[in-house]
C-alpha positions as CSV (number, residue, x, y, z in Angstrom):
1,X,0.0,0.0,0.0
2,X,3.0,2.6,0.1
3,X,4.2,4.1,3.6
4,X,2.6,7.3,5.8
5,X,5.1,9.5,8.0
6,X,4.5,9.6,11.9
7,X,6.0,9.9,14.9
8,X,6.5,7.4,18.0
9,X,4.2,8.7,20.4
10,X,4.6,5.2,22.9
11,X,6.3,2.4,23.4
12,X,5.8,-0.4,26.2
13,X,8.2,-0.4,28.7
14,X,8.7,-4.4,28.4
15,X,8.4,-7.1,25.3
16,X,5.3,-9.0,25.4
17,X,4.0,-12.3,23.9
18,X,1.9,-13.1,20.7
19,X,-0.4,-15.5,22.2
20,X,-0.6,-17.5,18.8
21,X,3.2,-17.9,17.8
22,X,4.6,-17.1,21.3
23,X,7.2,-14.6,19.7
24,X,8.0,-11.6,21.6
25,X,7.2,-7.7,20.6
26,X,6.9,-4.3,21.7
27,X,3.5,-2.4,21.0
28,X,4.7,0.9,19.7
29,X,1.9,4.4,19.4
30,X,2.6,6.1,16.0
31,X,1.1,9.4,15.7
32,X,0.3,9.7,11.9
33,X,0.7,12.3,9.9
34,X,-2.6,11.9,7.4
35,X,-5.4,9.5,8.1
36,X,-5.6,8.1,5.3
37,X,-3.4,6.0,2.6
38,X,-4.0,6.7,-1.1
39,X,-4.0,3.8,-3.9
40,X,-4.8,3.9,-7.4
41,X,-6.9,6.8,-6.3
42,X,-8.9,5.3,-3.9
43,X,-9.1,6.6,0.1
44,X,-8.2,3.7,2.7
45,X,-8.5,4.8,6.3
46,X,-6.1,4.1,8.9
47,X,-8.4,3.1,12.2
48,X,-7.0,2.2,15.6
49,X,-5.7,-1.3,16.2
50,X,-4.7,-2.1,13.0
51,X,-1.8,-4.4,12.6
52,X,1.5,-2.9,10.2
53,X,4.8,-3.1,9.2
54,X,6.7,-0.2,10.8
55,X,10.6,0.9,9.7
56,X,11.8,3.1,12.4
57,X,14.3,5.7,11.7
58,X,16.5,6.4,15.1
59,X,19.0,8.5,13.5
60,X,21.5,9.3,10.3
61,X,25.2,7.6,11.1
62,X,27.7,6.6,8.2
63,X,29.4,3.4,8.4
64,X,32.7,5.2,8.7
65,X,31.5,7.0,11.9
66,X,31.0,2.9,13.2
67,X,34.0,1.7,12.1
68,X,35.9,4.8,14.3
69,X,34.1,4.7,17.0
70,X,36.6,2.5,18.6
71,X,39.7,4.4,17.8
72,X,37.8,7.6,18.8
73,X,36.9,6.3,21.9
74,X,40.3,5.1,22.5
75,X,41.9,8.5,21.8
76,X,39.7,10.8,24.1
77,X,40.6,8.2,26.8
78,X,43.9,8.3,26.2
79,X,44.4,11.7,26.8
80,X,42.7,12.0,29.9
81,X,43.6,10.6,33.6
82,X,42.2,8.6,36.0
C-alpha cells in the first residue's frame, strides 16, 4: 500500500507475547501524519488497532563513523587521567 510519516508517540516499557506464535514484541503508538493511505486513487483509512509493518528511523550515522568509534573512543581516553 506505500508508507505514511508519523511519529512514536509510545512504546511499552517491556516485550510482550503473541499468544498464537509465542514470539516476543513491543506495541509501539505512532502518531500519523494523514489518516488516510492513497492507492490507485482510492481513500483507505487508517483506524485504531490495526496491525502494520513499521521501519523506524532512530538517526543518520555513516558506516565510517561505526567503524571509528573505537579508535575515537580510544583516543579521548587516552588523553585524559584517571
Amino acid at each position: 500500500f506505500g508508507g505514511i510519516e508519523g511519529k512514536v508517540s509510545n512504546i511499552t516499557a517491556d516485550s510482550l507475547v503473541d499468544q498464537k506464535t509465542g514470539e516476543p514484541y513491543y506495541q509501539v503508538r505512532v502518531a500519523t501524519e494523514k489518516s488516510t493511505l492513497v492507492r490507485d486513487g482510492k481513500a483507505y483509512s487508517i483506524i485504531p488497532g490495526m496491525i502494520c509493518s513499521v521501519d523506524i528511523k532512530t538517526g543518520r550515522k555513516t558506516i565510517l563513523s561505526y567503524l571509528l568509534k573505537p579508535i575515537n573512543k580510544a583516543r579521548q581516553e587516552a588523553m585524559s587521567e584517571r
